[in-house]
C-alpha positions in Angstrom: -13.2 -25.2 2.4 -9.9 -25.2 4.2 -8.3 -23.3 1.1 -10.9 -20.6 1.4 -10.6 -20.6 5.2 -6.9 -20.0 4.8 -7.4 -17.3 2.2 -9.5 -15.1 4.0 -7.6 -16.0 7.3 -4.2 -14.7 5.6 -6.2 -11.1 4.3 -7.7 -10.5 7.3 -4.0 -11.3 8.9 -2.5 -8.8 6.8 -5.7 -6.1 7.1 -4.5 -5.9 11.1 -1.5 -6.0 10.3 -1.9 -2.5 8.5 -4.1 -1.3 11.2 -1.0 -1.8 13.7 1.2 -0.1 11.5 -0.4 3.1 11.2 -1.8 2.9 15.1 2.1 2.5 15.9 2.9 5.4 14.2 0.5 7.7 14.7 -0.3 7.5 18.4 3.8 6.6 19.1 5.3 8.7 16.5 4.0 11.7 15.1 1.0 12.9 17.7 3.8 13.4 19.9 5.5 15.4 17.9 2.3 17.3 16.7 2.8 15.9 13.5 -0.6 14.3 11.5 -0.9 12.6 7.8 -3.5 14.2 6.4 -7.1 12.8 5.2 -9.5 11.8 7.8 -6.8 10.8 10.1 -5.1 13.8 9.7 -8.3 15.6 11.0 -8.9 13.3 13.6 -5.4 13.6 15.3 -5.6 17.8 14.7 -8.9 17.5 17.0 -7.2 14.8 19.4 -4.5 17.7 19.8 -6.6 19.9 20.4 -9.3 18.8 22.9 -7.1 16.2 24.8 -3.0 17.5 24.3 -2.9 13.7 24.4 -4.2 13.2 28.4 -5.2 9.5 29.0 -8.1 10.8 31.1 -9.5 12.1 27.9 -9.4 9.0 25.5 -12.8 9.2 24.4 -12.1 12.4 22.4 -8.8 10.5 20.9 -8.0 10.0 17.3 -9.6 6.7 17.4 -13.3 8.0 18.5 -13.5 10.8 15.9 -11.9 8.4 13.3 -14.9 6.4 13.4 -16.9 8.8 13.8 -15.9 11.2 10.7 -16.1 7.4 8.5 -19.3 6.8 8.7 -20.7 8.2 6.1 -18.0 7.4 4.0 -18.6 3.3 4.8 -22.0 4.0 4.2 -21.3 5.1 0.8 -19.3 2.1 0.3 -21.9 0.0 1.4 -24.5 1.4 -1.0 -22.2 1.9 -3.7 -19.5 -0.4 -4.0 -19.2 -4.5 -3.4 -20.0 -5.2 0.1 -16.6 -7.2 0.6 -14.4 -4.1 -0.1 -16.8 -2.4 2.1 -16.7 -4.8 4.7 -12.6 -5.4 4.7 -12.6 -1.6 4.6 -14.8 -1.4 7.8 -12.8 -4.2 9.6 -9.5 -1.9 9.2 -11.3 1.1 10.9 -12.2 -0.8 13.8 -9.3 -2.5 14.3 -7.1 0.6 13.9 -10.0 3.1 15.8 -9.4 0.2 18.8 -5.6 0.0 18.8 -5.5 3.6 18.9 -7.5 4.0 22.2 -5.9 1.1 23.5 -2.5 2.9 23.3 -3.4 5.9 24.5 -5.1 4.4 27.7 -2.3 2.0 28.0 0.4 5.3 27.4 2.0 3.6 25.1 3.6 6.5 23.9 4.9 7.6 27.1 6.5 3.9 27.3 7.9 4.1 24.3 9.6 7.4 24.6 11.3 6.4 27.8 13.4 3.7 25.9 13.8 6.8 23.0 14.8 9.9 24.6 18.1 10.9 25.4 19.4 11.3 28.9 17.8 14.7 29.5 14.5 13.3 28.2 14.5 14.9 24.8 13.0 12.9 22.0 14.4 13.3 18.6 11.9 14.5 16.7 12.9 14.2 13.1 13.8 10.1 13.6 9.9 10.2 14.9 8.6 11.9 11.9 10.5 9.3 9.8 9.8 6.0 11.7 6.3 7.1 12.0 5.5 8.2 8.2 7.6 5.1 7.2 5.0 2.5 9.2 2.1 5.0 8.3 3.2 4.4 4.3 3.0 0.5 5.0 -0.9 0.4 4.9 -2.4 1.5 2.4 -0.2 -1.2 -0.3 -1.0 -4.0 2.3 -4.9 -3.3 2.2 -5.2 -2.5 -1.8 -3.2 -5.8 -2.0 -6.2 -7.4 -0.1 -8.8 -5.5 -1.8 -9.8 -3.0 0.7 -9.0 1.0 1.8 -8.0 3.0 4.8 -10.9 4.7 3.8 -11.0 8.8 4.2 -9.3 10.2 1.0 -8.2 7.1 0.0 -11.1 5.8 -1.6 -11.8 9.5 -3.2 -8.6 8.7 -4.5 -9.1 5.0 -6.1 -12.6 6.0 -7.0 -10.8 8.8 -9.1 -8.3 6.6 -10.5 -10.6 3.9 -11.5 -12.9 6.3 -13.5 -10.2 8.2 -14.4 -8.4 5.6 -16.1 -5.2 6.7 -14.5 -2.3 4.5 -12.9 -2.1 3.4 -9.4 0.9 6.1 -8.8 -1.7 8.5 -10.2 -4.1 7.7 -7.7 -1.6 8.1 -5.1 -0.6 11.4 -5.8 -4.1 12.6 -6.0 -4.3 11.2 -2.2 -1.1 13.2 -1.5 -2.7 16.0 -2.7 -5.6 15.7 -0.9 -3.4 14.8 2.0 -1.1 18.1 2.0 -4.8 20.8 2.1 -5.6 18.7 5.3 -2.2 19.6 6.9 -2.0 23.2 5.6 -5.4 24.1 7.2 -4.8 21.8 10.4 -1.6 24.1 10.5 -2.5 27.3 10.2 -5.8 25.9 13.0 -3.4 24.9 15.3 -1.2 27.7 15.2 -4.5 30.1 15.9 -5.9 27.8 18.7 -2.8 28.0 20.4 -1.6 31.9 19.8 2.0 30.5 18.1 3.1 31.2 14.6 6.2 28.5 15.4 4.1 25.7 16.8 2.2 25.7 13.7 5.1 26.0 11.2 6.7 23.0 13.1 3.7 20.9 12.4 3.3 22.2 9.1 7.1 21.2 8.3 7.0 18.1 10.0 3.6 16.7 9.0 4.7 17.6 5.2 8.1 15.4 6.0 5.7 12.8 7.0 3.5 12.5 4.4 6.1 12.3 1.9 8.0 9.5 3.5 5.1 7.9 3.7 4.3 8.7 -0.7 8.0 7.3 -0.9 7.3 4.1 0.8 3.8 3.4 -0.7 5.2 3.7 -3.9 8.2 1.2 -3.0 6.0 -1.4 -1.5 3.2 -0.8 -4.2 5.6 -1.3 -7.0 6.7 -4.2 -5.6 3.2 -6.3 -5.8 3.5 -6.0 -9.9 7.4 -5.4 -10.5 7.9 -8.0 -13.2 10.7 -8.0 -15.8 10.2 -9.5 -19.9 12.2 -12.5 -21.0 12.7 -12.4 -25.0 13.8 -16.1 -25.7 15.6 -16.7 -29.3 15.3 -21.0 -29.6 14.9 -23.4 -32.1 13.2 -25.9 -29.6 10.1 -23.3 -29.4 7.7 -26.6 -28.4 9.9 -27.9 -25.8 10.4 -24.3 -24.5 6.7 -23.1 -24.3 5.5 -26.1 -22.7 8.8 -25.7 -19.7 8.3 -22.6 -18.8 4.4 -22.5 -19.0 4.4 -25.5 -16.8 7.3 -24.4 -14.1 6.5 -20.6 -14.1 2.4 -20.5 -14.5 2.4 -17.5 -16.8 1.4 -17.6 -20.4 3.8 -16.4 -23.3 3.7 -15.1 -26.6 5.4 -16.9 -29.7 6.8 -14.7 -32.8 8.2 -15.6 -35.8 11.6 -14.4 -36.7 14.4 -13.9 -39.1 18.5 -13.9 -37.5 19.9 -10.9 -39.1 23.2 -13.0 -40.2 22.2 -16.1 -40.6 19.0 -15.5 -42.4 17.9 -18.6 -40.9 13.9 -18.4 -39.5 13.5 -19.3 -35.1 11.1 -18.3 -33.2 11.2 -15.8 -30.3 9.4 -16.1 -27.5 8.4 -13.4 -24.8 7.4 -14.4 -21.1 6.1 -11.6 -18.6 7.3 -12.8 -15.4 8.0 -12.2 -11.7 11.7 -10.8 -10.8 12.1 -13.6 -7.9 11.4 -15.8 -10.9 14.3 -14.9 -13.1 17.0 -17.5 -11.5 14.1 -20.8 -12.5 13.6 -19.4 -15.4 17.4 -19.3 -16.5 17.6 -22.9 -15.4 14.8 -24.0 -17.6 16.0 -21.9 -20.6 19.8 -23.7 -19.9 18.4 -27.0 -19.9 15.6 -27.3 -22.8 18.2 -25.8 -25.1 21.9 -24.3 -23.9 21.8 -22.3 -27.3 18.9 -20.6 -26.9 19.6 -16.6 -27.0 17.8 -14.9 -24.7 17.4 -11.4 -22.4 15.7 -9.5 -20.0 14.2 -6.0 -19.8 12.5 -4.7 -17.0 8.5 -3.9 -16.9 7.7 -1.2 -15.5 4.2 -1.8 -14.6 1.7 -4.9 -15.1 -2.1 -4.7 -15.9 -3.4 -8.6 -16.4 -4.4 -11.7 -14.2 -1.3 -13.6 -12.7 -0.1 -9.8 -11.2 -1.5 -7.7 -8.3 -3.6 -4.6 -9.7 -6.2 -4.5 -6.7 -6.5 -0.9 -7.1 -8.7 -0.9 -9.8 -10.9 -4.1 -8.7 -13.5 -1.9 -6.7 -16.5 -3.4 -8.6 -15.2 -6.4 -8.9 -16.2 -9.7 -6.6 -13.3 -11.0 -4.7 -13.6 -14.7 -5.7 -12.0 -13.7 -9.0 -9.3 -12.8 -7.3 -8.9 -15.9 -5.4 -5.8 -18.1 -5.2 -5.4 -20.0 -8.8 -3.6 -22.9 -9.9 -3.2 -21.1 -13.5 -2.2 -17.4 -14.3 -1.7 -16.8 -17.7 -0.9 -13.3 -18.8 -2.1 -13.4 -22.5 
């Protein structure tokens, strides 16, 4: 019971800790700049703009009331649809982020903030904004698929798509940016009548787009990074000894393969281990000490689909006590 308590303690840890991100940089970073990021937040920071120009006194038409509001239907869906878990996980970030977000703007957060980040003449530089704030805004949505849950909107349009689709996880992402890029064009070219100014609107437009694709750049770059492996081919003649080191020190599974040396005609066996990149260093200590003429090299993966790596994205169906902590990960 404690190890379960600690699991879902550390999820839940890292679901707020997603929702901050993206409350950080949208109420402190790109609303002030009229920037949005597209999807149901995009639109509910294009209608915070508009009916508040970002006045305390009007919190309760802020991004955070019409971004609960406009994911209703979509966690009702996910309720009916989908495993209640993802649902529920999904549900948690929209409260906690809908909450930060009014927080900060009855707080002023963002006035605080730009006092300590404008220049002398009170100017704030707008295109570090755009980049800090589509930087933290990139951050959540690898944290929560790592967890098994969505910053819902778009996003799970998008992982619905790529799970019936078939397609990678970067596939899926793309299809968000997509999505994504329609919300800002039309919150553009709205903002631009509303307020009778061609050049407001093209700033957001520009700025928004800069946005969104620091924030593809880093989801990408985090994303990658919960199933970057590399493939150790081992050449040994102590193939038993070899096997049962790195099986018990690394936890993955490995595959064995005859084979012939080209010069010495002389018959080994090769053996190929999917691993972890922070693994590489253990594993050329056990390679160096089961048998120091063992050949062996490495050759990056690109991209992992099996248990012992992270590919949440396509577990939408699936319960989340298979994906709980394991002693064992074999990848064969």
């Amino acid at each position: 019971m404690k190890r379960n308590f600690v699991y879902h303690l550390r999820q839940y840890l890292i679901i707020f800790a997603a929702s901050l991100a993206t409350a950080v940089a949208v109420e402190v970073f790109l609303l002030p700049t009229n920037t949005i990021v597209g999807g149901v937040l995009g639109i509910s920071s294009i209608l915070d703009l508009l009916l508040t120009q970002l006045s305390v006194s009007k919190w309760y038409f802020s991004a955070g009331i019409w971004l609960l509001t406009l994911n209703i239907p979509i966690v009702i869906y996910c309720f009916c649809k989908y495993r209640k878990r993802f649902a529920l996980k999904t549900t948690v970030y929209l409260l906690l982020l809908a909450s930060e977000l009014i927080v900060f703007r009855v707080c002023n957060v963002a006035n605080l903030v730009k006092g300590i980040m404008a220049d002398e003449s009170g100017t704030l530089d707008n295109v570090l904004y755009v980049l800090l704030g589509g930087a933290l805004h990139g951050i959540s949505l690898p944290l929560l698929l790592s967890v098994n849950a969505s910053t819902g909107g778009t996003d799970i349009v998008g992982l619905i798509v790529q799970r019936y689709s078939k397609k990678s996880s970067s596939d899926a992402l793309r299809f968000i940016l997509l999505a994504n890029a329609i919300v800002i064009s039309v919150a553009s070219v709205v903002f631009g009548v509303v307020n009778r100014n061609v050049g407001e609107a093209l700033n957001m437009f520009i700025y928004s787009i800069a946005a969104l694709f620091v924030c593809q750049i880093v989801q990408e770059a985090i994303f990658k990074g919960f199933s970057s492996a590399i493939e150790l081919e081992i050449t040994t003649e102590k193939p038993d000894e070899m096997t049962r080191a790195l099986t018990t020190e690394l936890k993955h599974g490995l595959t064995s393969v005859k084979v012939v040396g080209g010069y010495s005609h002389r018959e080994r066996e090769m053996i190929l281990c999917v691993i972890h990149k922070a693994q590489l260093v253990k594993a050329r200590r056990i390679i160096n000490h089961v048998d120091p003429n063992a050949f062996a090299y490495v050759e990056n993966v690109k991209e992992v689909i099996g248990k012992g790596f992270a590919n949440k994205e396509i577990e939408l169906e699936q319960d989340d006590d298979a994906v709980k902590p394991q002693d064992d990960n074999d990848n064969n």
